[in-house]
C-alpha positions as CSV (number, residue, x, y, z in Angstrom):
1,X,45.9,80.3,63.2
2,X,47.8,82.6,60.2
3,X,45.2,85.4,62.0
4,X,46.3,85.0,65.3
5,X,49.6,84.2,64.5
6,X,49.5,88.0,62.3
7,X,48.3,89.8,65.3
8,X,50.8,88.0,67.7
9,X,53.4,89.6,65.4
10,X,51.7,93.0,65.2
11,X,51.7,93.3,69.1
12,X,55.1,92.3,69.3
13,X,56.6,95.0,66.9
14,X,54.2,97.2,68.7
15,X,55.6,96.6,72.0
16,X,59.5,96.9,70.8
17,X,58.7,100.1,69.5
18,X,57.1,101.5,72.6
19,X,60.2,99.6,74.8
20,X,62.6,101.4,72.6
21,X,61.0,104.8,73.0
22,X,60.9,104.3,76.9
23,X,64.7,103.2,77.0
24,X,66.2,106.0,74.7
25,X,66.0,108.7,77.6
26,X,67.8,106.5,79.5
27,X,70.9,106.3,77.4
28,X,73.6,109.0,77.9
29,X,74.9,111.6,75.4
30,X,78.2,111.0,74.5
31,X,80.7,113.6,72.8
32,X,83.8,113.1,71.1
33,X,86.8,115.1,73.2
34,X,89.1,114.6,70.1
35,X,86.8,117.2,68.3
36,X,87.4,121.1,69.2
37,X,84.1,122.3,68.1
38,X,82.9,122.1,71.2
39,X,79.6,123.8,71.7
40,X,79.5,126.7,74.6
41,X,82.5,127.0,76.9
42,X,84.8,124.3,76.9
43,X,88.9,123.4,78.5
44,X,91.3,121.4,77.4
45,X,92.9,118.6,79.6
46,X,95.8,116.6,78.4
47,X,95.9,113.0,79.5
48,X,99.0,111.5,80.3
49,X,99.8,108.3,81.3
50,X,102.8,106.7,83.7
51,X,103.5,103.8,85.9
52,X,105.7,102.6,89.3
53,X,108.3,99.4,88.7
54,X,107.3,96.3,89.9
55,X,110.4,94.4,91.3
56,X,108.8,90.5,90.0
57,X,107.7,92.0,86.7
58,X,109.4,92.9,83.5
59,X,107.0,94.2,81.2
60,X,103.6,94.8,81.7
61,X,101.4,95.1,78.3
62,X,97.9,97.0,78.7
63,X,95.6,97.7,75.4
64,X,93.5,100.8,76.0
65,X,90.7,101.9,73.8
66,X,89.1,105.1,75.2
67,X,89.4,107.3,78.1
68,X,86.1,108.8,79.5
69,X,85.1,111.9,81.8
70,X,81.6,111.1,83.5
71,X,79.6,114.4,84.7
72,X,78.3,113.7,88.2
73,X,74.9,116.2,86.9
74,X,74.2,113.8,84.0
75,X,75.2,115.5,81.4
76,X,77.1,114.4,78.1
77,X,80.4,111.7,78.9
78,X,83.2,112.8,77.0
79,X,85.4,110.4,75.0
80,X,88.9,110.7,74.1
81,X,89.7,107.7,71.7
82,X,92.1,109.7,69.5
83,X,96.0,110.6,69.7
84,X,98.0,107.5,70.5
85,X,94.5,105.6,71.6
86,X,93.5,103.3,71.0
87,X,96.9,101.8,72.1
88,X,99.1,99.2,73.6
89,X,101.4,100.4,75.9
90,X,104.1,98.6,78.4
91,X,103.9,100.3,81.3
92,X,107.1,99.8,83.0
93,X,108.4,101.8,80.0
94,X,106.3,104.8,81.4
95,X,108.6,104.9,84.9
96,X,109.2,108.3,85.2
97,X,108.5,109.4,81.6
98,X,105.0,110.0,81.1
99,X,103.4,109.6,77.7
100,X,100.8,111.7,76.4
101,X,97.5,110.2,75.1
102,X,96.0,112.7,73.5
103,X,94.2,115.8,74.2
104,X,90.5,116.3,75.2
105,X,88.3,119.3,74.7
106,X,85.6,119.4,77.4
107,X,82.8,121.6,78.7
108,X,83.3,123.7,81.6
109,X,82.1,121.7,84.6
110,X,82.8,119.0,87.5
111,X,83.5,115.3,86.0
112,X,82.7,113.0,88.7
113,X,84.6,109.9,87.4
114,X,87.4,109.2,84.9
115,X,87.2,106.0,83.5
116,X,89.8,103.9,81.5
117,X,88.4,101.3,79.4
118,X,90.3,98.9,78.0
119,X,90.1,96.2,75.0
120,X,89.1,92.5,75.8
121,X,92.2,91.2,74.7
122,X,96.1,92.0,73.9
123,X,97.0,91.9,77.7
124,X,99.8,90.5,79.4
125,X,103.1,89.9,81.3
126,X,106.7,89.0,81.1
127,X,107.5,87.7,84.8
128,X,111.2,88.6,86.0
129,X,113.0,85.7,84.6
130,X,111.4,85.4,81.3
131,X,108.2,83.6,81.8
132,X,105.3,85.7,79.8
133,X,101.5,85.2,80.3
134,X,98.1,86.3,79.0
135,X,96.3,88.8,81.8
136,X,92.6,88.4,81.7
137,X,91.3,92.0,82.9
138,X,87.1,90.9,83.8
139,X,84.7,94.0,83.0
140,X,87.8,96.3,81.5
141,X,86.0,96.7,78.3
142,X,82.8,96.7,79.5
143,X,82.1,98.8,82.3
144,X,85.7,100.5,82.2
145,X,88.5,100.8,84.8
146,X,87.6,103.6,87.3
147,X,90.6,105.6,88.0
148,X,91.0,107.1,91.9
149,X,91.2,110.6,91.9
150,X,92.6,112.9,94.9
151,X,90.2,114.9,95.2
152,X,87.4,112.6,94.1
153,X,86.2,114.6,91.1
154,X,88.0,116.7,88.1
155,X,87.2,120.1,87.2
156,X,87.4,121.8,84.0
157,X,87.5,125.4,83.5
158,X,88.6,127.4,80.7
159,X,92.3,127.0,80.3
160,X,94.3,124.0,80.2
161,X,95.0,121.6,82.6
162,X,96.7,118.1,82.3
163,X,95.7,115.0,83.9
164,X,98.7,112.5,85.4
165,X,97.1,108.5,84.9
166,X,99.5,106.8,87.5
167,X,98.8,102.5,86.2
168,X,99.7,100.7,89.5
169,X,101.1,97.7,87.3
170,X,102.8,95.8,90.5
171,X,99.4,95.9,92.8
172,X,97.0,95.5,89.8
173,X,98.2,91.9,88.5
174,X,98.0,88.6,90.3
175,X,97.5,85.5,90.0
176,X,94.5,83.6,90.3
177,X,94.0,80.6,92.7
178,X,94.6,77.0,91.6
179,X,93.9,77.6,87.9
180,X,97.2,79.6,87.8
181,X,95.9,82.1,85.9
182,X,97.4,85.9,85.8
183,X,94.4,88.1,86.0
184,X,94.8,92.3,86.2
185,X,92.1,94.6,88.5
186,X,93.7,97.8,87.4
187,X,94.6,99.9,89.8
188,X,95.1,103.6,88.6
189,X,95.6,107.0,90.3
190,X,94.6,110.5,88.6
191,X,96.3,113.7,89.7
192,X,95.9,117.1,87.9
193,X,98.1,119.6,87.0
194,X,98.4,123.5,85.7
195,X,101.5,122.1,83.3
196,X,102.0,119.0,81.5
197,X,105.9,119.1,82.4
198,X,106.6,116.4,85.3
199,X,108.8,116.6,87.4
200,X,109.9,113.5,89.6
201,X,112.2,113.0,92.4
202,X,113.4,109.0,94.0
203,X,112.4,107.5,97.4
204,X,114.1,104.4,99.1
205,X,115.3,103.0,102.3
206,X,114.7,100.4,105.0
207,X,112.3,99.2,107.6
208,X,112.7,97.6,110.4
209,X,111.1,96.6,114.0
210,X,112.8,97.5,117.4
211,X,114.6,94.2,117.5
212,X,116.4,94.6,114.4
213,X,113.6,91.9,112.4
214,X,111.9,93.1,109.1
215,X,107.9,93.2,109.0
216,X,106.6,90.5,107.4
217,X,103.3,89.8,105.9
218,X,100.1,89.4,108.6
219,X,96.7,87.6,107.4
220,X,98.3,87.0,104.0
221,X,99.1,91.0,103.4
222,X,102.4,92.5,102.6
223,X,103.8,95.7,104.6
224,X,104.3,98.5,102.6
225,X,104.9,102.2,102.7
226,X,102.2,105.0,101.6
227,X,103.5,108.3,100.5
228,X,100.6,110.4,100.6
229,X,101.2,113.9,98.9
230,X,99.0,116.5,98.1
231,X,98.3,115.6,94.5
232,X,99.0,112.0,94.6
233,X,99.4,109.2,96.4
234,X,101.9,106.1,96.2
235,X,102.6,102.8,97.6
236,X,105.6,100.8,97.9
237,X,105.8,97.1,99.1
238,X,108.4,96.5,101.6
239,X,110.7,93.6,101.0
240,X,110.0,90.4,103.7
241,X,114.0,89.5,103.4
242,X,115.5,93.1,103.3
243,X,113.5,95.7,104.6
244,X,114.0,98.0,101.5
245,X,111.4,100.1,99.9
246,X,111.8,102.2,96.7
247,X,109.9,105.1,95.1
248,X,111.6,105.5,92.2
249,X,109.2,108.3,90.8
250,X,107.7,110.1,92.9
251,X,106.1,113.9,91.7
252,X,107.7,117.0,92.8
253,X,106.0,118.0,96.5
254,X,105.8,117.2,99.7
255,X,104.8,113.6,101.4
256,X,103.7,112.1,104.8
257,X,104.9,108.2,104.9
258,X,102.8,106.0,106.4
259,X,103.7,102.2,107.3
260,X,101.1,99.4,107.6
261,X,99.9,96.3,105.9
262,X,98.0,96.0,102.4
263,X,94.3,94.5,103.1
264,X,93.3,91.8,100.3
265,X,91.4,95.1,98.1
266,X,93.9,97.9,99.1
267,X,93.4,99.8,101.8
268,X,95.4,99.5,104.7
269,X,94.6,97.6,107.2
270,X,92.4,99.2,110.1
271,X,93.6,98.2,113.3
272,X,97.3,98.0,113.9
273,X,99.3,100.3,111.7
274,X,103.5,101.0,112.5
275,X,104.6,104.0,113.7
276,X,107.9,105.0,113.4
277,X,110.1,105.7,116.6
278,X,113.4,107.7,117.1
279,X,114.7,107.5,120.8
280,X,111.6,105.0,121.9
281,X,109.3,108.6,120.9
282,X,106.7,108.0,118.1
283,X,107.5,110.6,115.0
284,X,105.8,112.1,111.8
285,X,107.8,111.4,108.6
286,X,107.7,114.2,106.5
287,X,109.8,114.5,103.0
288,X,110.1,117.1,100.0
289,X,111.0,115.5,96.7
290,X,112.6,117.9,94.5
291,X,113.0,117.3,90.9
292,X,115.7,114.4,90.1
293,X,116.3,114.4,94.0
294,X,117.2,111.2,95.4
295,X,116.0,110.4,99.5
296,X,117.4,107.3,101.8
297,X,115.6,106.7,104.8
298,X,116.1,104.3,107.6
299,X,113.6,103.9,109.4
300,X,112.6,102.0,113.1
301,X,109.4,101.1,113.7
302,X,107.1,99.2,116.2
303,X,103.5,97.7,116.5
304,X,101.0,100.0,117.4
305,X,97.4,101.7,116.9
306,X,96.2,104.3,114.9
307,X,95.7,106.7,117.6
308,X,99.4,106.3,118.6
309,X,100.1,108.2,115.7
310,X,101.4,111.5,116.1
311,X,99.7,114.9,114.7
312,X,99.3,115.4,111.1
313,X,100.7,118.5,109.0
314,X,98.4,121.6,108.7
315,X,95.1,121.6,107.2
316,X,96.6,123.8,104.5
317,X,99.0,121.2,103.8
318,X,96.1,119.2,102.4
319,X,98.2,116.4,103.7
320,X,96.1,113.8,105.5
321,X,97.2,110.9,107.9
322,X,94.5,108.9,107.4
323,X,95.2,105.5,105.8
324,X,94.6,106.1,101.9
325,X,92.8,103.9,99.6
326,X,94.7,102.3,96.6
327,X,92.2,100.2,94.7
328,X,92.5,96.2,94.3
329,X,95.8,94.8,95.1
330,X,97.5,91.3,95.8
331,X,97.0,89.4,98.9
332,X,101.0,88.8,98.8
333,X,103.6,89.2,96.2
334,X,103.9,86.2,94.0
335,X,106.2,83.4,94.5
336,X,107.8,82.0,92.0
């Protein structure tokens, strides 16, 4: 029995050794993007990091660890987990005012993801009206929080560019069914720029239908307005007693609005979108935001399909009138 009990060991050891030399290949190589000795060509991207108010919230606490550029030809992830990270940050601080989370030094080449990954624990909320509460964010620190990017990937050449993390505090927290309990799916947009100095410009106004009645929420989803740039793209819920909207930081350029409802994971909903009407003729809404300019729109608008919208801008606008994604978002504000 000691014999076979021996050679039951010996096999064992064996076969974890010859498991462990078929996995290692399989694990990726991962560079630190806080270090500048950076072997062959490299660029430097400066992360930033920023939010849009959220009108039932007050604070909004997020602990990040690490930020991570993924290579879509499988080469070597870069980390940045230096600077202010990792870090706890209230977002609602960050309207408007960017803050810088450190700088990365990374390879010449096409980084097919950006992922924020963030620590287990030190989440959480303060509700308008005092009320705080623990957020539960599931796979944050595991997997990390994928961040939507514009142009779907992020390329680094040599030079500097800097990289605008836009955390969508209002659509990313919710609460949770019976048990009550506030969970966050991050929602977070990435544009990139050729200078870290932001410049932001205000959006508002009011929506309402032909018969003078404010859209309310269909299938459980809140209307809302997109404002779909060239860089970036952002979402604004519209108010079910009021009508209003507000943008209150939107990037220097120039946006197409778009008006429909908010499906249960983001998008918006395909089928019956809202076009907005002047004289009973559908039109294209079309703004500029300048830097610290302010924009008040009112704005009439009726049921309708997606065909029934009118033309989009030019192709070189790189403006698209296609309904944009925006990553997980509530079914319907909460009530309170």
């Amino acid at each position: 029995m000691q014999a076979r009990a021996a050679i039951l060991i010996l096999l064992v050891a064996a076969g974890a050794i010859i498991l462990g030399g078929c996995g290692g290949g399989d694990t990726p190589e991962i560079i630190d993007g806080g270090d500048s000795d950076i072997i062959g060509a490299s660029g430097t991207v400066q992360v930033f990091l920023t939010d849009a108010p959220a009108s039932y919230l007050e604070e909004v606490w997020v602990n990040i660890l690490r930020v991570e550029l993924v290579p879509g030809d499988g080469g070597p992830i870069v980390v940045l987990d230096s600077g202010q990270l990792p870090g706890k940050f209230e977002l609602l601080d960050l309207v408007g005012q960017p803050v810088e989370l450190g700088v990365i030094e990374a390879p010449v080449g096409t980084y097919q993801q950006i992922r924020l990954v963030l620590d287990a624990d030190g989440h959480s909320i303060v509700l308008a009206g005092g009320a705080d509460h623990d957020l539960r964010v599931p796979s944050g620190e595991q997997t990390g929080v994928k961040v939507n990017l514009r142009d779907d990937a992020l390329v680094v050449d040599e030079g500097e560019i800097a990289l605008l993390l836009d955390f969508l505090a209002a659509p990313s927290v919710h609460r949770a069914g019976e048990s009550g309990q506030w969970i966050m799916r991050p929602v977070i947009h990435g544009s990139v720029h050729d200078s870290p100095e932001f410049a932001f410009g205000s959006l508002s106004g009011i929506v309402q239908l032909e018969d003078g009645t404010i859209p309310q929420s269909r299938d459980g989803n809140p209307p809302a307005v997109f404002a779909v740039g060239e860089r970036s793209t952002s979402v604004a819920e519209i108010d079910p007693e009021t009508g209003t909207f507000e943008l209150p930081a939107l990037l220097e350029g120039e946006y197409e609005l778009l008006i429909g409802w908010l499906t249960d994971d983001g998008e918006m909903a395909a089928g019956e979108v809202m076009i907005v009407i002047e004289d009973g003729t559908p039109r294209q809404i079309l703004v500029t935001v300048e830097a610290s300019s302010t924009h008040s729109l009112e704005l009439d608008v009726r049921p309708g399909m997606p065909e029934d919208l009118p033309p989009g801008p030019p192709s070189d606008g790189d403006v698209s009138p296609s309904p944009p994604a925006h990553g997980n978002m509530p079914p319907e504000p909460p009530g309170f």
